[in-house]
N, C-alpha and C positions, 0 to 999 in steps of 0.2 A: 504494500500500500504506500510505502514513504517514496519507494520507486517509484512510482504514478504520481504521486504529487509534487513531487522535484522535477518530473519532465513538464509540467505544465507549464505555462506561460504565468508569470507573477500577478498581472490584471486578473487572470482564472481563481487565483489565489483568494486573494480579497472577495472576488464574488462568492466564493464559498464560503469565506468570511461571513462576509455579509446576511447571505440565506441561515447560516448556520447562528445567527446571532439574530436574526428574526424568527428564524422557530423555537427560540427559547424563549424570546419574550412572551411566546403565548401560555407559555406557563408560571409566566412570574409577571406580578405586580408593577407597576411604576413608570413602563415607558423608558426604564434605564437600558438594556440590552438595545432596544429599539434605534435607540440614540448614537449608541456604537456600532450598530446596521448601517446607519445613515453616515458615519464617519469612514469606515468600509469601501460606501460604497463611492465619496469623494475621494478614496486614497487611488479607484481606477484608474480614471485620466492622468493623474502622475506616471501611474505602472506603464499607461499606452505609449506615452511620451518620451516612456525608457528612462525617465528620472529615479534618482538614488535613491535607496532603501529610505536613507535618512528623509529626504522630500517627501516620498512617500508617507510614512509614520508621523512627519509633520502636519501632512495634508489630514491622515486620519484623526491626528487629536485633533487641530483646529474646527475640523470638521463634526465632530463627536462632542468637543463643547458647544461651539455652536448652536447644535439640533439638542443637547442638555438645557442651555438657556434657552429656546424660541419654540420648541417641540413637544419639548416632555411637562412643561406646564400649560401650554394648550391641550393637548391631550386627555392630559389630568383634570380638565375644566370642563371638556366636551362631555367626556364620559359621566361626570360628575352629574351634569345637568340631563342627561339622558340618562338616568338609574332608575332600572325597572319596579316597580314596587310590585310586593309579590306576598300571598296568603292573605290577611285580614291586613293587610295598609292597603293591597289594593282596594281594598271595597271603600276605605275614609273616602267624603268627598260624594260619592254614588247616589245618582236620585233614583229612591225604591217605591215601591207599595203598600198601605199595612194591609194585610192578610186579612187578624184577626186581630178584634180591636185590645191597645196596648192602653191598658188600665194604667192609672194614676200610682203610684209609687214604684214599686219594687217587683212589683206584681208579670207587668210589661205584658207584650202580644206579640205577634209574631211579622215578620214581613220577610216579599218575596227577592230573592237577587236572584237573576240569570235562572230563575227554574227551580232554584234550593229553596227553601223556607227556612229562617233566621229565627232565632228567639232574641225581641228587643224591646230594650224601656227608651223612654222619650227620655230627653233632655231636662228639657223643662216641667216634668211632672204631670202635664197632665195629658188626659185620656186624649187617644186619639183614633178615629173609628177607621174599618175597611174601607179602602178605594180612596185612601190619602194620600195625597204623594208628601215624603220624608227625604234629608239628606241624611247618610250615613255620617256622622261626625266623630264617631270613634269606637270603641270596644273596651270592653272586660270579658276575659278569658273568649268565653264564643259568645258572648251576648252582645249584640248590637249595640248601641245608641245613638236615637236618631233626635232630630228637631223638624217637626211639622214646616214644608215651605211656603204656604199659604194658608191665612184662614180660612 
């Protein structure tokens, strides 16, 4: 194997770098390997140009900080604002139906999500009858709570 990879051409080098440094980032956090993908792959046109190792490995870091400063914090900002909510946060927020009417205190009633029947208390305490429309506004363990959106 070290035979095949000495015959290669040094630009091939780097690109295997590079791949090999982007499919690790898909198992690690942060955008950092990613970063030195991208450093990688600016150390090419050096390798094309037949410039010295040294140029080369210059190209890579400057390259690799660069895409550390302007990359890896966009990144981390996109993903951040695109975070899928998942189990009961997705439902916060959800305009439902009550079911069956959800009695004043502790008592609560039922309403529909997606086809499931919920068990939920109101918000504000009091009764609210079938064929109401409710926002989901949050939970305790699997019981709903909701706030009436109109009177």
């Amino acid at each position: 194997m070290m035979d095949t990879l000495a015959q290669l051409p040094v630009w091939q080098l780097w690109l295997i770098a590079a791949f090999f440094l982007f499919a690790l980032e898909i198992v690690t956090p942060g955008f950092v390997l990613a970063c030195f993908g991208m450093g990688a792959l600016l150390a090419i046109p050096a390798a094309l140009f037949g410039w010295s190792w040294l140029v080369q490995v210059i190209c890579f870091c400057a390259g690799s900080l660069v895409a550390l400063w302007l990359l890896q914090p966009l990144m981390c900002r996109w993903f951040r604002s695109h975070d899928a909510k998942t189990g009961m946060d997705a439902l916060i927020g959800r305009r439902v139906f009550v079911r069956e009417r959800i009695e004043p205190g502790d008592q609560g009633g039922r309403v529909a999500v997606d086809g499931d029947v919920w068990r939920a208390v109101s918000e504000g305490g009091e009764a609210l009858e079938p064929g109401r429309e409710v926002r989901i506004t949050g939970y305790q363990s699997v019981i709903l709570i909701v706030e009436p959106l109109s009177k």
